[in-house]
N, C-alpha and C positions, 0 to 999 in steps of 0.2 A: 442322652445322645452323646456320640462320644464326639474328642475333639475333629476329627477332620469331618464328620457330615456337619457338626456347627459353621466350618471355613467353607466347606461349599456352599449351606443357605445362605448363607451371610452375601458371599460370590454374586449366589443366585438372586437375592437381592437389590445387590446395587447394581448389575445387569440392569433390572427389572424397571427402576428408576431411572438409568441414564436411557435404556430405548423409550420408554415412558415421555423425558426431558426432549428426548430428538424427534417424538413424533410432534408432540405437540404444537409446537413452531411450524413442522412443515403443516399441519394442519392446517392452524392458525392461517401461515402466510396461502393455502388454497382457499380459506375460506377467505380471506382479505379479497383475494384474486376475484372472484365467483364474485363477490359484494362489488368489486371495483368493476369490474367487466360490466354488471347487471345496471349500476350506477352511471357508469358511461353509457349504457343504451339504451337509460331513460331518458339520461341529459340529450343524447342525441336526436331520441324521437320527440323530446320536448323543442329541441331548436329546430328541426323540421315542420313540425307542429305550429311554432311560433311564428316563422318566415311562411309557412301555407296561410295561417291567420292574416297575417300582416297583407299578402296577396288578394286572398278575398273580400278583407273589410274595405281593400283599397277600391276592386271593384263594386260590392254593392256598392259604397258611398257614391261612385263614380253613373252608377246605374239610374241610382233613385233620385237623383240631380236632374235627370231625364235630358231634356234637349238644355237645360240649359247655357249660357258661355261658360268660359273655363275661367274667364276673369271674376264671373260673380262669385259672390261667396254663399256659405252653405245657405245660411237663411232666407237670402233673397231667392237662392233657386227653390228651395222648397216654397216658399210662397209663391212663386212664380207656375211650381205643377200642382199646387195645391188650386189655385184659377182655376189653371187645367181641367182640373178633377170637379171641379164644379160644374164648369161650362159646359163640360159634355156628359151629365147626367140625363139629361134629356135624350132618348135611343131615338125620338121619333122627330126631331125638330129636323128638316133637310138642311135648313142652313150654318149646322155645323156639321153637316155628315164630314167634312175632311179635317175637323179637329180631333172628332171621334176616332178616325182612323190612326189620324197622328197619335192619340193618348192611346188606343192599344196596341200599337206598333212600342210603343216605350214602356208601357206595361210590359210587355212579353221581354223587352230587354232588363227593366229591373227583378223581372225576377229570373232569369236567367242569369244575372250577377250574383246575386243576393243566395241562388241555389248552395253552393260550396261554403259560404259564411253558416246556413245552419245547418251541413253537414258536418262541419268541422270541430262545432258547440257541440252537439250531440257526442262525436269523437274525444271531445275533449272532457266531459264529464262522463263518459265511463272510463275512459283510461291515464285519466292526468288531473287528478280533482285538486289538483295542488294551482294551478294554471288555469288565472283570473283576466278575461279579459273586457270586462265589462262593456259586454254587449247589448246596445237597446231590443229588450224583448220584442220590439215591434221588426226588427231587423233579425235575429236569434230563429225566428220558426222561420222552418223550411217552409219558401211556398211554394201553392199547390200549382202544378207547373198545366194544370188541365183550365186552368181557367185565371191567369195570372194578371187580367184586368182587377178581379175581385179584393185577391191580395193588394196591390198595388193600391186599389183607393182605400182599402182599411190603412195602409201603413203610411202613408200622405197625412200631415196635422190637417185640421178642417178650420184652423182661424190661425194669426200672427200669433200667439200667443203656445200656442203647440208646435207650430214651427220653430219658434227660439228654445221652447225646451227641448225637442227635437236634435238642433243642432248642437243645446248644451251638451247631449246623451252622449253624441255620435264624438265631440270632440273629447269628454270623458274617457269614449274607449281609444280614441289616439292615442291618450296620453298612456291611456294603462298598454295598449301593446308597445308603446317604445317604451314602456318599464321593462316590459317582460322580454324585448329585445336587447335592453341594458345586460340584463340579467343572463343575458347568454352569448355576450359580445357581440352581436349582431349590431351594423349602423342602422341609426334610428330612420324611419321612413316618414312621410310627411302624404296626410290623409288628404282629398281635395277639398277643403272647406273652407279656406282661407281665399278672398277675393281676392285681386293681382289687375294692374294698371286702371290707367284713368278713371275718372266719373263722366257716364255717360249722361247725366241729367241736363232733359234742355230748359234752355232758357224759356219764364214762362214772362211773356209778354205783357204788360196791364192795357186793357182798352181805357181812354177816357170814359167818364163815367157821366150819365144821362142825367137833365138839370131835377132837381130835387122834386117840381110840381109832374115828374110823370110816374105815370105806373103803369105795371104789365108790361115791362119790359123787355123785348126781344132783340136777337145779335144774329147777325148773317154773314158769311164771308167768302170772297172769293178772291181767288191767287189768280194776279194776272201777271205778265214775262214784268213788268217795270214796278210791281210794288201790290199788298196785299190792299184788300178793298174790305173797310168793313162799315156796314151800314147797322146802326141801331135806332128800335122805333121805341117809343112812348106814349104814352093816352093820360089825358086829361082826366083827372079822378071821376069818377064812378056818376056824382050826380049831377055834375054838371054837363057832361056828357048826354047823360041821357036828358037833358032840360032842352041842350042847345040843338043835338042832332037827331036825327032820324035815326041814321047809321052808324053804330058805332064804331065802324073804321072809320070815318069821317073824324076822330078824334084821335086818330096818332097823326104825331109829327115825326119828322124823321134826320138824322144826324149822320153822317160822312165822315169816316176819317179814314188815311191811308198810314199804312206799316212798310216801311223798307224794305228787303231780302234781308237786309243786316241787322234788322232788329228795331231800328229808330220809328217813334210813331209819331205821328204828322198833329196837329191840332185836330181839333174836331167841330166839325162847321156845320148848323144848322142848313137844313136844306127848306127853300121855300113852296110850297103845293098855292099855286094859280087858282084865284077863288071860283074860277069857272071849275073848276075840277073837285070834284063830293072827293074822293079818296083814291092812293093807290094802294092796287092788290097785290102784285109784287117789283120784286126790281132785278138787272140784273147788269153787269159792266161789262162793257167790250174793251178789246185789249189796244184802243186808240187813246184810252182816257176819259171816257165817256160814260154817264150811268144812263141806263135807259129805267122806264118806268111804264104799267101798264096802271089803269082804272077805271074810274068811270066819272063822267062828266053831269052835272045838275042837271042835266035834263036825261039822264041813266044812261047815256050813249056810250061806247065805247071810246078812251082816249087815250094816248101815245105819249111818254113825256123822251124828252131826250134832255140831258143833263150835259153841257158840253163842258170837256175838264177843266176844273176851277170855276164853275160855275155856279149859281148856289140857286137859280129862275130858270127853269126847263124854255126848250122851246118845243109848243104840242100840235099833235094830229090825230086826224079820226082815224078810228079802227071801225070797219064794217062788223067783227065777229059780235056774237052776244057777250060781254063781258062783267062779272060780278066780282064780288069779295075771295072766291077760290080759283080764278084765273092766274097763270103762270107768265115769266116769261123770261126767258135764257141764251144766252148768246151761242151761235153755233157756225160751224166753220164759214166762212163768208159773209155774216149779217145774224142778225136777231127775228128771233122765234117766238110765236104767242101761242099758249095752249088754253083757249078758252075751256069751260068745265062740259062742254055739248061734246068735247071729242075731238075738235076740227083744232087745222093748224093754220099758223098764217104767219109770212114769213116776209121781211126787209131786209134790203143788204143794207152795210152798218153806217155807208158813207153819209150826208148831209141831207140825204131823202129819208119820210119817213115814211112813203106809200104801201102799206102789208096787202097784199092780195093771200089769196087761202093758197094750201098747194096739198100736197099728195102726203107727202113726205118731208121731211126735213134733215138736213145737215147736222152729221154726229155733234153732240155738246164740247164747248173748248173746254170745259171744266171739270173734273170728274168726280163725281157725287159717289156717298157711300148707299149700297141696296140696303134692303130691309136688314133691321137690327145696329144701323148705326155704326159707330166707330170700330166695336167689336166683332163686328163680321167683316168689318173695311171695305175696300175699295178697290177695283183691280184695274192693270194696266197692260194692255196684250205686248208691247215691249219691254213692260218691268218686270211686270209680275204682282202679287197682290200686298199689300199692307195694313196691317189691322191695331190698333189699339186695346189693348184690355187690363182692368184691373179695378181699384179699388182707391177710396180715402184711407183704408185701416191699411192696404196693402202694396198702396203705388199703384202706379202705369208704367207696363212694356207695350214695347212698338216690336211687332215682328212682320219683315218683309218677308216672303216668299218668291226668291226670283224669278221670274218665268224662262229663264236657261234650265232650271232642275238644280242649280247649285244650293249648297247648302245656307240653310233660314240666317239672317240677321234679326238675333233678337236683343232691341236695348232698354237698356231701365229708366225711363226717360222722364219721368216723375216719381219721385219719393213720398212717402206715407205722411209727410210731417208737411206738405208741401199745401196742404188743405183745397187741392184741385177735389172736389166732390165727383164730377163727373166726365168724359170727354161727348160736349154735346155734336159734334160733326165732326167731319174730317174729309177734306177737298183737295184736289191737286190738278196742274196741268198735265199734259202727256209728256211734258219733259221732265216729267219726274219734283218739280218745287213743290212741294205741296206746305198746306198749314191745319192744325190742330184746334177745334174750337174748345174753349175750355171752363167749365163751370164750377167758380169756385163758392164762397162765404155767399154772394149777390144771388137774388130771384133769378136774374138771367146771366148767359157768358159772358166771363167779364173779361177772359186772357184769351191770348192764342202762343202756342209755338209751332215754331218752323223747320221743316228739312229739304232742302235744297237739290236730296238726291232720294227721293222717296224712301226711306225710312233707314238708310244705310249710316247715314250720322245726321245728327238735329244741331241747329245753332246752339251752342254751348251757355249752360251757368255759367254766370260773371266767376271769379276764384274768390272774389271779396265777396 
C-alpha cells in the first residue's frame, strides 16, 4: 500500500472513532431521556395511584363504620355493626323489620365505598407490584355490588376479639399508605379510626341491696317528674314458705327506695302488708308521691292498698273485680287502673278515694313501657321518637334514639364491656322525655339503674374519678 492510501485509512480511521465518540453520548444522553421520561410517568402514575388509594381506603373505612358517631373509634364501631349484623339475621322476626332495613340500607353503602379500594388493588398489582399497601383481604375483594348485604356480613368480625384485630388490620394499612405517601411527597392523611371527644358512659347507679334471708329476687321501676321509684321484692326461702302459706306470694315482702334525677339514692325502707291481706300482685306509683298496690285479701276478695308518700302501712279498699297473683295495676292519665287477668278494667281517680268501678276503657299510661323484646326493641314516644338499648357483657351497651322529626339517630356508648352490666332488664320513661335504665349486673336480679333526662340524647354522666 503505498504511502498516501496508508494517510487516508489512517484519516478514515480516526473519522470513524471520533463519529463513533460523538454518537454515543447523544445516544447514551436519548436513552437517559426515554429511561427519565418513562421513570417520571411511573412515578407519576404511582402518586396518582397513591392519592386515589389514600381516597378510597378513606372511604371504605368510613363506609364499614356504618351508622356509627364520628367520635367513636374504629373498634367500638365495628362492635357496634357487628350487633347490628347479629340482630338482624332473623329475615322473619317483624320486630326488627326497621333494623333490618337500617343494616341493608348501610350494607349497600359499605360496599359502595369499599367498591374503588378493590378496584384499585387489583390496578395495583398488575401495573405497580412495587406498591404495598397492606390491605385487610377482608376489605381488598371487590364486593358483589348484586347483593351487598352478603358481603357486608362476611366482612363484619362476629366477636370483640375479630373486631380488635380487624381494626389492628385496617390501622396497619394507615400506616403503610402514609409510608407510601412519604415516599412521594404527598402530606400524610389520617384514616377515620381514632375516637375524638368526651366519654359518653352513663353513670350506673347501685340499688340498695335486699336483706340476706330473701330469695327470688325481683326489681321494678318507675320514673316519676320528682324522683325514680324503685320497688324490690323477696320471699322467704323455699321450705318455710311452703310450711307456713298456701300461696306462695303470700311470702314476698317488699322494699321502697327513691333515686333523684341527679343520681343520689334515698335509703331503702321495708314496706309493711296488713295481715288481713294474703299478698300483693302488683304495684304501681302516681306522680303525687303515693305507691298504690293491688291483691288479695284472707278471705280471696279483691283489695286496694294505697301507700301514702313516706309511709311505710297502706290505707286499703275493696275491689269488686276477680283478682289473683297475675292482676296488674298502673297509673294512668287522671287516677289508677286495675287490669284483672278476666279482661276487664277498673279504674280510680288518684286523689284520697279509693272507690274503682269497671269502665270501657281507660286512660293512656303516665309511664312508658318497652313492647315485646325488651330494652332492645325499646320504647317509643309519638313526640320523641323511639329509643332502644342493645348490646352485650363482652361488647357494651349503646343507646340509639330515633327522633320522630326524621333527623338523624343519636347513638351513645353508654356502657362499656368492663362495666359487668350482664343485661339491660327494662327500660321506662315518661312522655317528657326522663326516662331510666334497668340494669342487671354480678346479682340474680337488677341491681343498678341509669338515667337520661332527655330520652336517650345524653345520660347522667360517669363520675371522671
Amino acid at each position: 500500500m503505498d504511502e498516501d492510501l496508508e494517510r487516508l485509512s489512517g484519516r478514515r480511521t480516526r473519522r470513524g472513532w471520533l463519529i463513533a465518540l460523538g454518537t454515543v453520548p447523544v445516544l447514551a444522553a436519548i436513552a437517559f431521556g426515554v429511561w427519565f421520561f418513562l421513570q417520571k410517568k411511573q412515578e407519576a402514575e404511582n402518586r396518582a395511584l397513591v392519592d386515589q388509594v389514600t381516597g378510597a381506603a378513606f372511604g371504605c373505612v368510613a363506609s364499614v363504620r356504618g351508622d356509627a358517631p364520628e367520635g367513636w373509634s374504629l373498634e367500638r364501631a365495628l362492635e357496634h355493626m357487628s350487633r347490628m349484623e347479629r340482630l338482624t339475621r332473623d329475615r322473619e322476626d317483624p320486630t326488627i323489620r326497621e333494623e333490618r332495613e337500617r343494616f341493608a340500607r348501610l350494607a349497600a353503602d359499605a360496599a359502595a365505598g369499599c367498591e374503588q379500594l378493590g378496584t384499585l388493588m387489583r390496578q395495583a398489582q398488575r401495573d405497580s407490584a412495587g406498591l404495598y399497601f397492606a390491605v385487610p383481604a377482608s376489605l381488598a375483594q371487590p364486593p358483589d355490588q348484586s347483593d351487598p348485604e352478603r358481603w357486608y356480613r362476611r366482612t363484619l368480625p362476629d366477636s370483640r376479639p375479630e373486631a380488635v384485630e380487624l381494626s389492628r388490620q385496617i390501622r396497619v394499612m394507615a400506616e403503610t399508605v402514609n409510608a407510601r405517601r412519604g415516599e412521594y411527597t404527598l402530606m400524610a392523611q389520617e384514616l377515620p379510626v381514632a375516637g375524638r371527644g368526651p366519654s359518653e358512659l352513663a353513670r350506673l347507679i347501685p340499688l340498695a341491696s335486699l336483706p340476706r334471708d330473701r330469695e327470688n329476687p325481683s326489681t321494678e321501676v318507675w320514673p316519676t317528674p320528682d324522683a325514680i321509684v324503685v320497688l324490690r321484692r323477696g320471699s322467704i326461702p323455699a321450705v318455710p314458705c311452703d310450711t307456713r302459706y298456701v300461696n306462695r306470694a303470700s311470702c314476698y315482702a317488699e322494699f321502697l327506695q327513691r333515686v333523684t334525677w341527679d343520681g343520689e339514692a334515698g335509703p331503702q325502707v321495708a314496706l309493711e302488708r296488713p295481715a288481713s291481706v294474703l299478698y300483693w300482685s302488683a304495684f304501681a306509683p302516681t306522680f303525687d308521691g303515693a305507691l298504690w298496690a293491688v291483691g288479695v285479701n284472707t278471705s280471696n276478695g279483691g283489695v286496694v292498698g294505697r301507700y301514702a308518700p313516706d309511709a311505710t302501712r297502706p290505707e286499703l279498699a275493696m275491689i269488686e273485680a276477680t283478682v289473683d297473683a297475675t292482676a296488674n295495676i298502673v297509673s294512668v292519665t287522671g287516677g289508677v287502673a286495675v287490669f284483672p287477668s278476666d279482661g276487664s278494667a277498673w279504674m280510680a281517680d288518684d286523689g284520697p278515694g279509693m272507690a274503682f268501678r269497671q269502665v270501657e276503657t281507660t286512660p293512656p299510661p303516665l309511664v312508658l313501657k318497652t313492647s315485646t323484646g325488651g330494652a332492645s326493641r325499646g320504647l317509643s314516644n309519638d313526640a320523641l321518637g323511639s329509643l332502644s338499648i342493645t348490646g352485650s357483657t363482652e361488647d357494651g351497651f349503646v343507646s340509639r334514639l330515633s327522633p320522630a322529626d326524621g333527623a338523624e339517630d343519636v347513638l351513645l356508648n353508654v356502657i362499656d364491656s368492663h362495666s359487668r352490666v350482664r343485661a339491660i332488664a327494662d327500660l321506662r320513661a315518661l312522655r317528657s322525655g326522663r326516662s331510666v335504665a334497668l340494669l342487671t349486673r354480678a346479682e340474680e336480679s337488677p341491681d343498678a339503674i341509669a338515667i337520661t333526662p332527655d330520652f336517650g340524647r345524653t345520660w347522667l354522666p360517669a363520675s371522671s374519678d
